[in-house]
VOMI-942500 format. One record per residue (C-alpha): residue in one letter; x, y, z. Coordinates in nm, 2 decimals, decimal comma, padded with zeros to 4 digits. Each point is the difference from the previous one (the first is absolute). Layout:
// VOMI-942500
PT  lumkol       X       Y       Z
PT       a       X       Y       Z
...
//
This chain:
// VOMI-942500
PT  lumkol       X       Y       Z
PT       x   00,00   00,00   00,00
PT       x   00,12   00,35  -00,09
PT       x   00,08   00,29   00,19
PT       x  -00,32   00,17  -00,13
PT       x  -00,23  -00,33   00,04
PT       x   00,10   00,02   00,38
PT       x  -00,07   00,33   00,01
PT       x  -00,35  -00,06  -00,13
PT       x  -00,06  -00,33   00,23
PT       x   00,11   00,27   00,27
PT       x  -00,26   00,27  -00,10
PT       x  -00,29  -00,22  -00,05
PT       x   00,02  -00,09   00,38
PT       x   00,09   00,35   00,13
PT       x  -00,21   00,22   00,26
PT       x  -00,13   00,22  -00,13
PT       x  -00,08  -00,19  -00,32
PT       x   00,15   00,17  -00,27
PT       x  -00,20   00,08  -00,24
PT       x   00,22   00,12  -00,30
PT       x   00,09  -00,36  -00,09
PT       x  -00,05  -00,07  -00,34
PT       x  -00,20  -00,34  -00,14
PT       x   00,31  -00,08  -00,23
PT       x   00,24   00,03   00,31
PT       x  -00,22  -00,29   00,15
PT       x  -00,03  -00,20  -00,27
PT       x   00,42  -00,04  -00,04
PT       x   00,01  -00,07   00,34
PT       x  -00,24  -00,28  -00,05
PT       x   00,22  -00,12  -00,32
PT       x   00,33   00,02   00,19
PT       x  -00,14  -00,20   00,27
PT       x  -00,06  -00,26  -00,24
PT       x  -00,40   00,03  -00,10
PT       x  -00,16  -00,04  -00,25
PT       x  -00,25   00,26  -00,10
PT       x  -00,23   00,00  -00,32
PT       x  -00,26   00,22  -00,10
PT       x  -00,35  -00,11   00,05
PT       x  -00,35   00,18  -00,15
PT       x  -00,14   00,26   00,18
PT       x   00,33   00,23   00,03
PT       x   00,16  -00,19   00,23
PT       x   00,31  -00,24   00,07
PT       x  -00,02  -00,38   00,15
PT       x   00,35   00,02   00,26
PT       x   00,13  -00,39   00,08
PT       x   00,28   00,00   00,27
PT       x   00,13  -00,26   00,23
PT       x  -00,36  -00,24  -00,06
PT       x  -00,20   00,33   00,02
PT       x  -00,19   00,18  -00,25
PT       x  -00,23   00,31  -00,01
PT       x  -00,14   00,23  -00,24
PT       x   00,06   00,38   00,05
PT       x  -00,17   00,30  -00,22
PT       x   00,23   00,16  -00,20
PT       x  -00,01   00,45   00,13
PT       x  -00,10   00,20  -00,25
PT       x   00,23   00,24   00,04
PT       x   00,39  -00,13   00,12
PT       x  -00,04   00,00   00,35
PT       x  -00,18  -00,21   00,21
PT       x  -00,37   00,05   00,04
PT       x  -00,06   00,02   00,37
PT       x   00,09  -00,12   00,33
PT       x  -00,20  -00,31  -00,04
PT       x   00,21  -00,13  -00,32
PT       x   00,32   00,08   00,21
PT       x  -00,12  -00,25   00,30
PT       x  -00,14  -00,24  -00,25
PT       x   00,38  -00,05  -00,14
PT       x   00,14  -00,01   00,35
PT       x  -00,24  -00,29   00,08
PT       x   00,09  -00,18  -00,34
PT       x   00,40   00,03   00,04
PT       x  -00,07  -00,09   00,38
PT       x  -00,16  -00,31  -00,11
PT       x   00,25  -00,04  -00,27
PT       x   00,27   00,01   00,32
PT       x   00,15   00,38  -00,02
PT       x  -00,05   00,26   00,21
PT       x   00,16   00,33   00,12
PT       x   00,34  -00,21   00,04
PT       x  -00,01  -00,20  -00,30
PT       x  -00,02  -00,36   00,04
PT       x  -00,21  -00,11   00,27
PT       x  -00,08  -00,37  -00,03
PT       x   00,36  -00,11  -00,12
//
């Protein structure tokens, strides 16, 4: 994982949630943690990681929609065993 990927993995959990992260930020962190994501109808993107999968809406604009899409990818890479310090389950 990059520099910049850790970075991201970092925002994502940070409190206050930041709320300048951008969708395509997200989406290489998913790739560089080895998943697998594919774009499904409806605007949005299937995300497999680590035996997990979920479907997020791609923003309309570049940045992430609200506070609920930011907790919603914290639950998935949670799941997916990452968290505010990386690896979690391993």
């Amino acid at each position: 994982m990059s520099h910049k990927d850790e970075r991201i993995l970092e925002q994502l959990f940070h409190h206050p949630m930041n709320m300048n992260l951008k969708w395509m930020q997200v989406v290489h962190l998913f790739k560089s943690l080895g998943a697998t994501v594919e774009i499904v109808h409806g605007g949005r993107e299937k995300v497999a990681l680590n035996g997990q999968e979920e479907t997020f809406h791609i923003p309309h604009g570049k940045a992430l929609g609200s506070k609920d899409q930011i907790v919603a990818i914290r639950h998935f890479l949670e799941r997916a065993g990452y968290g505010p310090d990386h690896k979690i389950n391993g």
